[in-house]
N, CA and C of each residue as an Amber inpcrd file, in Angstrom:
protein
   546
 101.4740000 152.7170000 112.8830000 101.5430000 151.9020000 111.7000000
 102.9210000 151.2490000 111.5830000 103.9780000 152.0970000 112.2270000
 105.1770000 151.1420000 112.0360000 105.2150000 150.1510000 112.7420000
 104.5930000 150.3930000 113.8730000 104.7770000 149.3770000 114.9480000
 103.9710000 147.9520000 114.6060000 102.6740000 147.9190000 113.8230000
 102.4340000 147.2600000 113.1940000 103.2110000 146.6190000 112.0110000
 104.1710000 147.5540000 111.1020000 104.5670000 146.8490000 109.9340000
 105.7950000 146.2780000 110.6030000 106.4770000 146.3920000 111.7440000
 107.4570000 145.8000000 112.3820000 106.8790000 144.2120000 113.4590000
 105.9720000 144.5500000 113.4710000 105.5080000 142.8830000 114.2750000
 105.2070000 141.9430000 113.0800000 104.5090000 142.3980000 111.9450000
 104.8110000 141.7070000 110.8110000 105.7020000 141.1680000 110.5320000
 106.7630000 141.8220000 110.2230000 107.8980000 141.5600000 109.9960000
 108.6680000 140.3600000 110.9830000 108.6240000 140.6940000 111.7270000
 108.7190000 139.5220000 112.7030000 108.3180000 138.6600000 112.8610000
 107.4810000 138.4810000 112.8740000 106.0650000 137.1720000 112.3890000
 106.3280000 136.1190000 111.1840000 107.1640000 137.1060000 110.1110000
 107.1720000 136.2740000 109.1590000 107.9590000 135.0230000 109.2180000
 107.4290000 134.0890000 108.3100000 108.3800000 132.4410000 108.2240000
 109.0250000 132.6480000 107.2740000 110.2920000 132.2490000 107.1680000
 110.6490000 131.7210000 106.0250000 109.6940000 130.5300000 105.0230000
 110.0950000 130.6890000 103.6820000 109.5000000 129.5020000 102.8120000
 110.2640000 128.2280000 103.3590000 109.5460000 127.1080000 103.1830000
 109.5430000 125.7520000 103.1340000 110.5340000 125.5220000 101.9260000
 111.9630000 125.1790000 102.4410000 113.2030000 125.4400000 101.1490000
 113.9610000 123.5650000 101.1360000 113.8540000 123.1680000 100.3930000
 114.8810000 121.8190000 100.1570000 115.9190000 122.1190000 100.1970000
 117.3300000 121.6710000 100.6950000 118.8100000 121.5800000 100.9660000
 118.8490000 121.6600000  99.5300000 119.8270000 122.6560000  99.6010000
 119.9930000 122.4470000  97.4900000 120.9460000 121.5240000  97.0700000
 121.1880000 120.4510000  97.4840000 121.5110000 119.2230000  96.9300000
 120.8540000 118.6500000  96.1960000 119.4930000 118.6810000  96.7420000
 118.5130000 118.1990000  96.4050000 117.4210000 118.3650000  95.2540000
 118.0330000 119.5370000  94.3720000 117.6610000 119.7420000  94.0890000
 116.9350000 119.2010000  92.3130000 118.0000000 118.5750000  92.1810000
 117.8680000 117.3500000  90.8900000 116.9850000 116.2090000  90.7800000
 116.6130000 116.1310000  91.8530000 115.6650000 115.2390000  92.1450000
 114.5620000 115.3360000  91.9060000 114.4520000 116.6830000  91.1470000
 113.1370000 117.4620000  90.7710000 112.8030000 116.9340000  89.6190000
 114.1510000 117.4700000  88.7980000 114.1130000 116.9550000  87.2550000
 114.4590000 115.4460000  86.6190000 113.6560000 114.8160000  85.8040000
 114.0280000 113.9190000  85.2560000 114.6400000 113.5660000  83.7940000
 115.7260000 113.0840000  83.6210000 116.2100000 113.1580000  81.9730000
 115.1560000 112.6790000  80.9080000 113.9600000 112.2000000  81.1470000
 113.4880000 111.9890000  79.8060000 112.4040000 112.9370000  79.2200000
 112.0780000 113.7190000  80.4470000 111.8720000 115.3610000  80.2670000
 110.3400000 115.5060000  81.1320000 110.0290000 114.1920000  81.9800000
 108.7470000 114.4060000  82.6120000 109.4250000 115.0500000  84.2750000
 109.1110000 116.5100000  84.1410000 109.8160000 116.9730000  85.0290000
 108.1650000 117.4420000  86.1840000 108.9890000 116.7740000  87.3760000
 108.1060000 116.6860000  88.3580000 107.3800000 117.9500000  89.3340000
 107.9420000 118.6220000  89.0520000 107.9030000 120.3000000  89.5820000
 106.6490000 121.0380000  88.3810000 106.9540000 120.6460000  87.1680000
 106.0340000 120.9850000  86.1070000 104.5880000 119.8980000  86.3730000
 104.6430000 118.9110000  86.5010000 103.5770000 118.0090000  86.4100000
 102.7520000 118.5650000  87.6650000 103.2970000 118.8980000  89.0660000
 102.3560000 119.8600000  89.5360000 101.7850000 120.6620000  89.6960000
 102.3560000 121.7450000  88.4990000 101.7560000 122.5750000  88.3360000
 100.5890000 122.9260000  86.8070000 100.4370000 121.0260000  86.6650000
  99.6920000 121.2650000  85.3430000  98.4300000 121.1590000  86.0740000
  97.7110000 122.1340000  86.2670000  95.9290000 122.2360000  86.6200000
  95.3890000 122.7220000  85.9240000  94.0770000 122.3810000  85.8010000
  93.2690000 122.8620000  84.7480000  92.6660000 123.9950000  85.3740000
  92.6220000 124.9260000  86.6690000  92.0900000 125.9210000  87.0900000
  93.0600000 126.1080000  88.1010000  93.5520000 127.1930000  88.6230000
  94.8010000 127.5190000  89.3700000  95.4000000 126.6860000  90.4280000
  96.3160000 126.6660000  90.7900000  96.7770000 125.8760000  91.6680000
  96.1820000 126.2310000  93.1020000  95.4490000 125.1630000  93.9210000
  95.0750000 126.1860000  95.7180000  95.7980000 125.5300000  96.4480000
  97.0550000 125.8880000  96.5880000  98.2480000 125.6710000  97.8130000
  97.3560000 125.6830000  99.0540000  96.7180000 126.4150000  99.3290000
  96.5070000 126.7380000 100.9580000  95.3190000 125.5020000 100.7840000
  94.8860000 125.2010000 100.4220000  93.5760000 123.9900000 100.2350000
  94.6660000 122.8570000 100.9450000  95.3350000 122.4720000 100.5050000
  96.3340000 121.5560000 100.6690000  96.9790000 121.2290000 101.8730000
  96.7880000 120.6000000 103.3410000  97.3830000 120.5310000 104.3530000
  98.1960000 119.2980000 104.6000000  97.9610000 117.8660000 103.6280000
  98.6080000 116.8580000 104.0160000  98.9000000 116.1800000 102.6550000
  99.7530000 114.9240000 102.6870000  99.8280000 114.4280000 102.1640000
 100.1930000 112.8700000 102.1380000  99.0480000 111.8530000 101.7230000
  99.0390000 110.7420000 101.9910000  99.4290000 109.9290000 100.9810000
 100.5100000 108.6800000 101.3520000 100.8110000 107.8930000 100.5700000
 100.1130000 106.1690000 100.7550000  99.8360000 105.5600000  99.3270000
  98.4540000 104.6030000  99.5910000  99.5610000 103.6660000  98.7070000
  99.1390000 102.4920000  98.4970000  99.9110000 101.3500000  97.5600000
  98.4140000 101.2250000  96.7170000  98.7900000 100.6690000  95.4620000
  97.4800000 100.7870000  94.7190000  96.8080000  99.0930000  95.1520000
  97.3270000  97.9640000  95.5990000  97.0010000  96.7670000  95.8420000
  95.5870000  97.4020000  97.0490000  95.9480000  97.8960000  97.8640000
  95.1990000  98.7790000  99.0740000  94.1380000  99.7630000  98.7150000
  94.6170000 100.6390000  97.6080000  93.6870000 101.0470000  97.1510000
  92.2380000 100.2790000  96.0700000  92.5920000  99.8480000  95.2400000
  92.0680000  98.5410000  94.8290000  91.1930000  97.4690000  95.8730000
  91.6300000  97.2160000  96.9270000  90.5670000  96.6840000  97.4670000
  89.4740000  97.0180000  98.0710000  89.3370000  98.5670000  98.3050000
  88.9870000  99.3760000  98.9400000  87.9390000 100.0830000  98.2230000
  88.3760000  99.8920000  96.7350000  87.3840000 100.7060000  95.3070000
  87.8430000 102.0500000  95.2600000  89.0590000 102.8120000  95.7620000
  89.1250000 104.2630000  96.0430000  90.4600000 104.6170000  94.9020000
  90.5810000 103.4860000  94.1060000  91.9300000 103.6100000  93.3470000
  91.8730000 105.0670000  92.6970000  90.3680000 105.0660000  92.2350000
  90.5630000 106.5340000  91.4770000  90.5700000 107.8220000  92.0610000
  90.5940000 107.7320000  93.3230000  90.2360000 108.6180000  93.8440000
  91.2890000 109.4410000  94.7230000  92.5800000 109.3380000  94.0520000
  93.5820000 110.0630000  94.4500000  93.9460000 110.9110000  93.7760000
  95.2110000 111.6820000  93.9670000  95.2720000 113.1690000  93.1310000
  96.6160000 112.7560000  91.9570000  97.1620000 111.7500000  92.6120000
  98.7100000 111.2430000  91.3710000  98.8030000 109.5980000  91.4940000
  99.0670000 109.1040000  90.5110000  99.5560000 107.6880000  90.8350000
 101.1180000 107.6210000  90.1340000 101.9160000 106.6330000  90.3260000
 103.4900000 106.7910000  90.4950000 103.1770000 105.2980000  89.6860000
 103.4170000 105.1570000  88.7230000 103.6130000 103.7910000  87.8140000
 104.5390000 103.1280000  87.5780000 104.9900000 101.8820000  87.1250000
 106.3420000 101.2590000  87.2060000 105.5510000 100.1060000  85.8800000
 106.2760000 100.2140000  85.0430000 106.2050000  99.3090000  83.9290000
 106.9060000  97.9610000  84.1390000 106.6330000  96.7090000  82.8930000
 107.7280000  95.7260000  83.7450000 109.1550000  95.9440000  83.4220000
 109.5160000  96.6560000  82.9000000 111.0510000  96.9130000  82.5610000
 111.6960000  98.3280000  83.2190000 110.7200000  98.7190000  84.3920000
 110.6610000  99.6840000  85.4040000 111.0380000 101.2830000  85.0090000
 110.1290000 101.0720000  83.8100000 110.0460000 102.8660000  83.4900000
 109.1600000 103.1000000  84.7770000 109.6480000 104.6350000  85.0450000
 108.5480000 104.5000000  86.1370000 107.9230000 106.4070000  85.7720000
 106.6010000 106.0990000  85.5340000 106.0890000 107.8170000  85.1310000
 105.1610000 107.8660000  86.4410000 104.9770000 109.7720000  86.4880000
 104.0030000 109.9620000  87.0190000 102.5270000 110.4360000  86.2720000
 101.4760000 110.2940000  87.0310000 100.2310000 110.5220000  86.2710000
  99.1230000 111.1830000  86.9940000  99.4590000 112.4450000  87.0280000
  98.2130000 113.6060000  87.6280000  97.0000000 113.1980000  86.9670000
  96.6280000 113.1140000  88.3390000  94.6250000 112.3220000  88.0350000
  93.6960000 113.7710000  88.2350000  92.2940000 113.6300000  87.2860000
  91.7460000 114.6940000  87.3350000  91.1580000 115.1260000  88.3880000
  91.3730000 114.4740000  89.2660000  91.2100000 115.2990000  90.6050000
  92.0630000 116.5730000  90.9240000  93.5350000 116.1390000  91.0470000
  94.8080000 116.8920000  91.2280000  94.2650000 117.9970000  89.6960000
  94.1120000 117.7170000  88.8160000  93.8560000 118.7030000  87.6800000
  92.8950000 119.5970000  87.8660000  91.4490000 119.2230000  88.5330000
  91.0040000 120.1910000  88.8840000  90.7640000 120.6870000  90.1630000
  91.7470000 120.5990000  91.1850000  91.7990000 120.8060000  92.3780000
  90.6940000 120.3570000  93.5070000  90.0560000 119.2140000  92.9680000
  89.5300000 118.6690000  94.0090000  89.7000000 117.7560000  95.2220000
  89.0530000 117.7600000  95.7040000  88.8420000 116.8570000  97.3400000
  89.0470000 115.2590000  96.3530000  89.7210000 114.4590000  96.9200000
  89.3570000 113.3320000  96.5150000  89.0780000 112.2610000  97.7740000
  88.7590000 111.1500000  97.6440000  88.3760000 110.1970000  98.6980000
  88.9340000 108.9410000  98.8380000  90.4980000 109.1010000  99.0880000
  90.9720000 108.3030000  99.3370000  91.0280000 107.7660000 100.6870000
  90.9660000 107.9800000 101.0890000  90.9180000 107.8890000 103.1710000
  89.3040000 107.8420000 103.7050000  89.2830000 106.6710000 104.2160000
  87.6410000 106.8080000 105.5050000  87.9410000 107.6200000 106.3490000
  86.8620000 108.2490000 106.5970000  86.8820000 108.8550000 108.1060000
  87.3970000 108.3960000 109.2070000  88.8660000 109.2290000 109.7220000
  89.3080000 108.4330000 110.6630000  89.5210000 109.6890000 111.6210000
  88.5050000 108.9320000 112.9290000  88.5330000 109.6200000 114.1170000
  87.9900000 110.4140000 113.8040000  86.1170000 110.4100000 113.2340000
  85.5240000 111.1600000 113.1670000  85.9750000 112.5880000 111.8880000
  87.0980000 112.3340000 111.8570000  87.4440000 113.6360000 110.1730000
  87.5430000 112.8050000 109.0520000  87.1030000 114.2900000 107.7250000
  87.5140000 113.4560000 106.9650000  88.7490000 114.2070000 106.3380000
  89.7570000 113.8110000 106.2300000  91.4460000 114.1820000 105.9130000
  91.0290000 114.5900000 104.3710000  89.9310000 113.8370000 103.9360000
  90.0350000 113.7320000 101.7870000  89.9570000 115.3390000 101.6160000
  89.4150000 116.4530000 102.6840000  89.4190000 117.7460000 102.2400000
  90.5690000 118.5380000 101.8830000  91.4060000 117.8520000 102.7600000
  93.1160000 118.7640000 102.8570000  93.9900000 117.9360000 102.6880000
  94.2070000 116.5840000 102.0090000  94.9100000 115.6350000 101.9200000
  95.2690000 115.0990000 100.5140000  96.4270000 115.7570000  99.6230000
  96.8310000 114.8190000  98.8160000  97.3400000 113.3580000  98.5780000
  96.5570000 112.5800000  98.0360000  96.6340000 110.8630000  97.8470000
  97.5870000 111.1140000  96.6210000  98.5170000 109.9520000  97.0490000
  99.4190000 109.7120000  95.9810000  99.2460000 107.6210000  96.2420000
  99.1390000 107.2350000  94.8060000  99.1890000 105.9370000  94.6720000
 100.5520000 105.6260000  94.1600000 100.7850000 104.4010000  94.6480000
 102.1420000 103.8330000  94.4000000 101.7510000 102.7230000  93.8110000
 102.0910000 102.4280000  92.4410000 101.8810000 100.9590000  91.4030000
 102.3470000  99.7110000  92.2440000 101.6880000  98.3450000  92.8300000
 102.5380000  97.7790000  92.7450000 101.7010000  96.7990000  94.2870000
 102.3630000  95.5460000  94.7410000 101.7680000  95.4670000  96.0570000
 103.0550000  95.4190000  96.8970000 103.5790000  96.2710000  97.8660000
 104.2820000  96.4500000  98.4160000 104.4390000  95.5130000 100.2510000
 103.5140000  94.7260000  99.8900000 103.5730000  93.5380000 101.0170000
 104.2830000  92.6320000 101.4050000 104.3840000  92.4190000  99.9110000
 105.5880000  91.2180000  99.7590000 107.4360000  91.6720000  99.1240000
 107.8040000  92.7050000  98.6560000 108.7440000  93.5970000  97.9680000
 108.8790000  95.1630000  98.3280000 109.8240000  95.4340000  98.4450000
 109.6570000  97.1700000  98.0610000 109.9080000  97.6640000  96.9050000
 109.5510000  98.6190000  96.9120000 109.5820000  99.4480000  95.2490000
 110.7780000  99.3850000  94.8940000 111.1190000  99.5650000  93.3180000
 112.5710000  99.4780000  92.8140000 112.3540000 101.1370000  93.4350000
 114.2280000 100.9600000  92.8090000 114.8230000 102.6010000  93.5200000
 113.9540000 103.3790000  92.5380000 113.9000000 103.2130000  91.4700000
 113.6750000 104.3300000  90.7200000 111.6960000 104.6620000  90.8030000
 111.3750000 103.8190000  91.1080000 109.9460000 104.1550000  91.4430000
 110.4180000 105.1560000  93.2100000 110.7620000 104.3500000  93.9020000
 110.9410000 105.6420000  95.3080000 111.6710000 106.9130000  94.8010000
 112.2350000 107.1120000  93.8770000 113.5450000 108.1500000  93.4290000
 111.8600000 108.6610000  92.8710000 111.3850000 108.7690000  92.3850000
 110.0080000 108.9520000  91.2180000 109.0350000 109.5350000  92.3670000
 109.2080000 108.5470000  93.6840000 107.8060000 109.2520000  94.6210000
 108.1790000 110.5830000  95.5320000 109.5910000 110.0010000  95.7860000
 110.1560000 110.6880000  96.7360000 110.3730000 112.1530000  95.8980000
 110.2960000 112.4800000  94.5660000 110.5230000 113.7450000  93.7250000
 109.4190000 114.4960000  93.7740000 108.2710000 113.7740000  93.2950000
 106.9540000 114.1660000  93.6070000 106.8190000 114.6440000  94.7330000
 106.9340000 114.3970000  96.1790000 106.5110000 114.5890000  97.3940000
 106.9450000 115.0940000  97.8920000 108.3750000 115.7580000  97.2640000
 109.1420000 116.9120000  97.7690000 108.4130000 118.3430000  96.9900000
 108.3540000 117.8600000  95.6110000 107.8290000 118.8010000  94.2110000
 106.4640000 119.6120000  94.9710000 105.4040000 118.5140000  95.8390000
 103.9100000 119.0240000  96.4130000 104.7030000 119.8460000  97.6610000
 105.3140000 119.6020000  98.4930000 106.0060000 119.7540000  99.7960000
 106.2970000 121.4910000  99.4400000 106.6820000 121.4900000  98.4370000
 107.3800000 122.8000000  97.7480000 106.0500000 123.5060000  97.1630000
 105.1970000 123.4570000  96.7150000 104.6320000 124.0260000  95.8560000
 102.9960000 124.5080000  96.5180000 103.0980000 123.9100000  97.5630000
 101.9450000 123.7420000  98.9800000 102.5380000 124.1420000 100.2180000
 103.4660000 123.9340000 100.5470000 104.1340000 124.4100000 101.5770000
 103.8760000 123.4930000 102.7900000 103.9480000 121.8430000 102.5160000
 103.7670000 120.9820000 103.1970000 104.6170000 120.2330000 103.9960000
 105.1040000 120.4020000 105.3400000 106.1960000 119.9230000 106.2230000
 105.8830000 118.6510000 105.9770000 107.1750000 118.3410000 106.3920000
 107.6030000 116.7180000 106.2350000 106.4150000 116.1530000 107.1400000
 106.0810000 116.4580000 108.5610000 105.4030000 115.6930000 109.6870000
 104.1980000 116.1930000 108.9300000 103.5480000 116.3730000 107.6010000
 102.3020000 116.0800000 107.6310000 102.0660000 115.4130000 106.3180000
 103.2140000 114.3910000 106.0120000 103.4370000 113.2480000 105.1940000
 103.3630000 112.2320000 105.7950000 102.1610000 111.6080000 105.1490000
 101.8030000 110.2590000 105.7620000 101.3610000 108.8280000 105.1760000
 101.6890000 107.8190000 105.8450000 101.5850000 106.6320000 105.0680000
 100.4630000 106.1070000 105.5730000  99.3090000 105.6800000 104.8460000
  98.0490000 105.4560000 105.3070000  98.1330000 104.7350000 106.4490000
  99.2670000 103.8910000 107.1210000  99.1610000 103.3930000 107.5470000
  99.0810000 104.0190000 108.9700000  99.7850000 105.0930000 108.7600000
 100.0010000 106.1760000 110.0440000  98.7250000 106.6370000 110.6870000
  97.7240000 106.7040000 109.5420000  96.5020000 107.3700000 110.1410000
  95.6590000 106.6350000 110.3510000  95.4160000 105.5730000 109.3990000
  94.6420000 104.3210000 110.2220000  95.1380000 102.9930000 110.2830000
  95.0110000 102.4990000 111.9740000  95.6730000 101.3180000 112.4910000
  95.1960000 100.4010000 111.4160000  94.2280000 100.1880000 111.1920000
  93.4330000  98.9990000 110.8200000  94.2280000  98.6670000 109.2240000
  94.6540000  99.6470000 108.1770000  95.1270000  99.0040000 107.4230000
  96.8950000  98.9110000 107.0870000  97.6210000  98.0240000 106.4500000
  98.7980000  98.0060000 106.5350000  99.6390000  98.6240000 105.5200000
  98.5390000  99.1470000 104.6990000  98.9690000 100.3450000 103.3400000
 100.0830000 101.6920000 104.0370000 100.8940000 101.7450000 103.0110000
 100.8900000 101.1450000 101.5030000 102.0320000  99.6510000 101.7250000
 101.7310000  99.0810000 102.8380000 102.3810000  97.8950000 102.8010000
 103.8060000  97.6870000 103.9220000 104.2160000  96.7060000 104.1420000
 104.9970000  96.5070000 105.5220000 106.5880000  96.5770000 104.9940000
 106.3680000  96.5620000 103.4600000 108.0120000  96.5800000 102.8300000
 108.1040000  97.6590000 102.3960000 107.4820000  98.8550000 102.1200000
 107.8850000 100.1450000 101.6700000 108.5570000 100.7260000 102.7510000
 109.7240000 101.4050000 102.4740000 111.0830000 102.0050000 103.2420000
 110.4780000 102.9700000 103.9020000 110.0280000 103.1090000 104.7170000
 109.2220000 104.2790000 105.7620000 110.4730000 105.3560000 106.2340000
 111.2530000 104.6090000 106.8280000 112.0620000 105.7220000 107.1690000
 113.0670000 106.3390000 105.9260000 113.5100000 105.3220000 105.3210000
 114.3120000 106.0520000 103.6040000 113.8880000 107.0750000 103.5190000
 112.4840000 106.4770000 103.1300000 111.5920000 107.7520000 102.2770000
 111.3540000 109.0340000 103.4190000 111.0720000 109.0720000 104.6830000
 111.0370000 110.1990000 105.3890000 112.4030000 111.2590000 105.4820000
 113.7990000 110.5210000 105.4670000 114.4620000 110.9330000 105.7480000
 114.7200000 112.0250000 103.9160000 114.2390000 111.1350000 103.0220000
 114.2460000 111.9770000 101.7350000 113.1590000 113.8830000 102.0580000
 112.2630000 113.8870000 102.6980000 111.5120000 114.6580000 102.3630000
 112.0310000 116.5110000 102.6730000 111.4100000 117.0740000 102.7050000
 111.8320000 118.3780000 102.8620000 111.5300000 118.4930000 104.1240000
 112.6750000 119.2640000 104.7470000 112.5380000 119.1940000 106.2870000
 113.0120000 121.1600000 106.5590000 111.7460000 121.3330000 106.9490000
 112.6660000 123.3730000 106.8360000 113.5110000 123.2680000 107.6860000
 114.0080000 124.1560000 106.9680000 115.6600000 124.8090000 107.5180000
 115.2110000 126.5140000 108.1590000 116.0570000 126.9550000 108.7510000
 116.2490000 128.3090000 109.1000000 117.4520000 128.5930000 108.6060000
């Protein structure tokens, strides 16, 4: 039995930890704090359900008819308040269907959709909408235990569309995400 509780032990990972610099990025001053907004579900949170996480532009989603069918959308007003808004999917821990079947799977089982307000084709997001996504997607990253390499921009998984658009900061935003440490 020890010899067993010692290969355990060994076996184990560390948690999925953000550089604690980073850690402000969680909270926001007007008190919609992003770490809390994921954990508002209406039936427990299922971390292990959770294997990816996809980012969509809502112009993309919208043409597609799948707008509702993500788990958060990231909003930007015109005077660029920018809130987040857990959709009742994310509330009650369901599958949503943001993504076609690509390459024969369908990702909507293990894949959080996050929508980004806005058409990102022609502009990129103000800072404070990426400061807003990039909090969120660390906040799921943390709370799911989701490595950076299984954050993805729709565009990553299927060729065919250019979502969430050719001006959103791909690498910015990657280099923001949680990357484990030892």
């Amino acid at each position: 039995m020890l010899a067993g509780a010692m290969a355990l032990l060994a076996m184990q990972t560390d948690p999925l930890l953000p550089p604690s610099g980073h850690l402000a990025a969680l909270a926001r001053s007007d008190g919609q704090d992003v770490a809390t907004l994921v954990h508002q579900t209406n039936v427990p949170l299922q971390p292990i359900q959770w294997r990816n996480i996809v980012i969509h532009s809502a112009k993309c989603l919208n043409r597609d008819g799948r707008a509702s069918e993500v788990h958060f959308r990231v909003l930007a007003s015109a005077d660029d308040e920018v809130s987040i808004q857990p959709m009742q999917l994310w509330k009650q821990q369901t599958a949503g269907s943001h993504l076609p079947l690509i390459a024969g799977r369908d990702l909507n089982a293990d894949s959080i959709g996050v929508c980004l307000a806005g058409d990102l084709a022609g502009g990129e997001p103000s800072a404070k909408q990426m400061a807003r996504l990039t909090a969120l997607v660390r906040a799921l990253q943390q709370a799911c235990r989701i490595p950076a390499d299984h954050v993805y921009l729709h565009s990553d998984l299927d060729s065919h569309t250019g979502c969430p658009g050719r001006s959103f900061p791909a690498e910015r935003f990657s280099a923001e995400l949680i990357h484990a440490t030892r």
